[in-house]
C-alpha positions as CSV (number, residue, x, y, z in Angstrom):
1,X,-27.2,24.9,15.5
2,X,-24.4,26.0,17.7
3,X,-21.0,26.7,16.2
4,X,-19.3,25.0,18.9
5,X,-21.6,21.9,19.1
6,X,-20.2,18.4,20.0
7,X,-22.0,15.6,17.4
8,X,-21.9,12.5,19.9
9,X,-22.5,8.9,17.4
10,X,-22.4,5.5,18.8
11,X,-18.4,5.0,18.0
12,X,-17.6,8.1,20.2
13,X,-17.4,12.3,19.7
14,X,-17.0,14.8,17.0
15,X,-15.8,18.4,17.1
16,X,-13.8,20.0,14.1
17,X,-12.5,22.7,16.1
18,X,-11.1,20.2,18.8
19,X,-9.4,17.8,16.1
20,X,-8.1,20.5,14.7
21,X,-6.5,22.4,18.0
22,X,-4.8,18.8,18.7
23,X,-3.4,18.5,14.8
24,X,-2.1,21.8,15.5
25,X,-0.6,21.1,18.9
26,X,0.6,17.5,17.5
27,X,2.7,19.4,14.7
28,X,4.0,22.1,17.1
29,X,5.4,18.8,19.5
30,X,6.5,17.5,16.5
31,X,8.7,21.0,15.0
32,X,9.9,21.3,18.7
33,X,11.6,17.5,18.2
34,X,12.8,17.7,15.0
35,X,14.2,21.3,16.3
36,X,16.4,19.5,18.3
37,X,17.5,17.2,16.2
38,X,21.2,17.0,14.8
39,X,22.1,20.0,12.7
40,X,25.8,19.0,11.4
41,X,23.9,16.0,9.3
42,X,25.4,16.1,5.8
43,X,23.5,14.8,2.8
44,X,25.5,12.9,0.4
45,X,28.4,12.0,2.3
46,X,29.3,8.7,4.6
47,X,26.9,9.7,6.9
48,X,24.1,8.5,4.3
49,X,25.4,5.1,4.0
50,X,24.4,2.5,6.0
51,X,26.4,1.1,8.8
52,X,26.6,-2.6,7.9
53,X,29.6,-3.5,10.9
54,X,32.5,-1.9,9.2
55,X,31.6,-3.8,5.9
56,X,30.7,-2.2,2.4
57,X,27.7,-1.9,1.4
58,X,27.3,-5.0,-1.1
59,X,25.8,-4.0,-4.5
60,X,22.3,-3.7,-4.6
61,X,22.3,-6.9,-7.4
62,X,23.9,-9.0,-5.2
63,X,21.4,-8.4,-2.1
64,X,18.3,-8.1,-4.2
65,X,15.5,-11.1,-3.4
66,X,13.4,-11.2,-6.3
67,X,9.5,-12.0,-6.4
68,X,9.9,-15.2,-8.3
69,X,12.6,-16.4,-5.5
70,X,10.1,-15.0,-3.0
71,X,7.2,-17.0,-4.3
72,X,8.3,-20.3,-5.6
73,X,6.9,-22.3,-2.6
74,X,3.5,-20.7,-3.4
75,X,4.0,-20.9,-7.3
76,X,5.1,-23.8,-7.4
77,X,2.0,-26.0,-5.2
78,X,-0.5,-24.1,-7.7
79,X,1.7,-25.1,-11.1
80,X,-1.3,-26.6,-12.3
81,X,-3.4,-23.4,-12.3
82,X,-0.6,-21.3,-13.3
83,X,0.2,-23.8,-16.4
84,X,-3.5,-23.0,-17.4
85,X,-3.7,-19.4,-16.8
86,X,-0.4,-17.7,-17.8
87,X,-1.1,-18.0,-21.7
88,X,-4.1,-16.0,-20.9
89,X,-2.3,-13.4,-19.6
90,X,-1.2,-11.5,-23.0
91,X,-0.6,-8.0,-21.9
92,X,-2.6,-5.9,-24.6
93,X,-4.8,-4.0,-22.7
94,X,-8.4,-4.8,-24.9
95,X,-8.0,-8.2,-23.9
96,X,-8.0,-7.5,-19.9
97,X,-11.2,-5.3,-21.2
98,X,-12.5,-7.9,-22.9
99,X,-12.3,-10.4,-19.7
100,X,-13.8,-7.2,-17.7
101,X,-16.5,-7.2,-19.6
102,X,-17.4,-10.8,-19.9
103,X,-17.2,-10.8,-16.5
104,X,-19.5,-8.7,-15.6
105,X,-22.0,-9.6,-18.2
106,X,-21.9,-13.2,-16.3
107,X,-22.4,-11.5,-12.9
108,X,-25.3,-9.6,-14.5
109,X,-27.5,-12.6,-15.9
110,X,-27.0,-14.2,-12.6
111,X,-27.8,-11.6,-10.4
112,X,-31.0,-10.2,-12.6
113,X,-31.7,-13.7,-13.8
114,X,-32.3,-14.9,-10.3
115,X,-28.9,-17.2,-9.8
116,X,-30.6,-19.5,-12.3
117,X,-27.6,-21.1,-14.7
């Protein structure tokens, strides 16, 4: 086998050596942008805050959507599920095990007991 041998699949071409010449020519482009990039950019200072129109920034409590307020629509159609499920959810680790296990035990007798329950 060649060392410079082209593997040709069904979905396209392979070559090592050519991926690798256009990673190395992809980071080069890439050095040469960020080369030319701003160079008086101060970390920690105003320039790190976000430009919001000339407002402050608002604290991050006051902005913050959280997942509940996200997903009421969706939590709230399936109530009925959630009523039945959340007391299973008891957050000790040998009980999610536990579940695991049974699980997969059930998938077991179907699949080598021929789907027959």
């Amino acid at each position: 086998m060649a060392a410079i041998e082209t593997l040709y699949t069904g979905f396209g071409s392979w070559n090592p050596l050519i991926w690798l010449a256009a990673f190395i020519i992809a980071i080069i482009i890439a050095w040469l942008i960020w080369s030319r990039g701003e160079s008086d950019y101060n970390k920690g200072t105003e320039q790190t805050k976000p430009f919001i129109s000339g407002n402050a920034e608002p604290e991050k409590s006051e902005v913050h959507v959280r997942g509940g307020n996200m997903y009421w629509g969706f939590t709230k159609a399936l109530e009925g599920y959630y009523d039945k499920i959340v007391p299973l959810h008891s957050g000790i680790l040998t009980d999610y095990i536990l579940w695991f296990l049974g699980v997969i035990a059930l998938v077991m007798v179907i699949v080598l007991g021929g789907g027959g329950l």
